[in-house]
N, C-alpha and C positions, 0 to 999 in steps of 0.2 A: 410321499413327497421325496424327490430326489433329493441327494446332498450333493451342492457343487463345492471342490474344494480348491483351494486358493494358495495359486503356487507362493513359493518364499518373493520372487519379485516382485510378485502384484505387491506383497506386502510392503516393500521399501519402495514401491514406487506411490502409494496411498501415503506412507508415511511422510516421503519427501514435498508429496502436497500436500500436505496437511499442515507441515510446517510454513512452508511458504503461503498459504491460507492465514497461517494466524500471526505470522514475521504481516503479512502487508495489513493484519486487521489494526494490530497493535499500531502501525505504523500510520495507519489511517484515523486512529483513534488519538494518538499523541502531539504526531506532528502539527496538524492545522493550528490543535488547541495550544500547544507551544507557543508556535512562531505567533498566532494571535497577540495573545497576550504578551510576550515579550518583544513585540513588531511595537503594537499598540505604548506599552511604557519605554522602551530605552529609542526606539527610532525615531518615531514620530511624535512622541509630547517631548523625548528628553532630548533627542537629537536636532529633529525641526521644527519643535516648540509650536506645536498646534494644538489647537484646544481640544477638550474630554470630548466633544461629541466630532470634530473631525476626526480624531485618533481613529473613533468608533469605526468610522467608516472604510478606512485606509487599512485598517489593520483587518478588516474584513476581507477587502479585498485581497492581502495577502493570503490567509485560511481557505480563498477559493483557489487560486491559484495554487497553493499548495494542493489541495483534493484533489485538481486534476495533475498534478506533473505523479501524484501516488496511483492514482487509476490508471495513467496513462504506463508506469512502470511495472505494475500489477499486469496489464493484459500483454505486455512484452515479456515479461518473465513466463507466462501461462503461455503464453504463442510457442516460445522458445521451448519449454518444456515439454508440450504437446507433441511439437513435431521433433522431438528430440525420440517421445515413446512411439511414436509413429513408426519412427526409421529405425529406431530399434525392434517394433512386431515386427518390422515388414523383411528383414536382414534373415528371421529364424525360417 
């Protein structure tokens, strides 16, 4: 079985996505559930004083909206990256 071996850039370019992988998971994971919850109690019960099951629902819709502006940031960063390693293969 051959060995392929793996220059030092592949390495920092795996690592730099790997980071940016786990910066948008954490950010995918935290953010909705945040702004949820704190949309839900200081906005819309404390701020426009609407009841426990409209909060519900408002404050949801915040958490979607949130998921896509984080997807929609995620496939712009990957875009950008991508064609960032692109034009760097394509230069050597």
């Amino acid at each position: 079985m051959p060995v392929t071996r793996v220059n030092i850039g592949d390495d920092t370019n795996l690592l730099s996505t790997l980071k940016t992988l786990l910066f948008f998971t954490v950010l995918m994971i935290m953010l909705p559930i945040g702004l949820y919850f704190s949309s839900k109690v200081f906005v819309f019960e404390g701020h426009y004083g609407m009841s426990n099951k409209d909060s519900y629902f408002y404050a949801a819709i915040v958490a979607v909206i949130t998921v896509h502006v984080v997807l929609a940031m995620f496939v712009y960063v990957a875009w950008n990256e991508g064609s960032r390693q692109w034009r760097e293969g394509k230069q050597d």
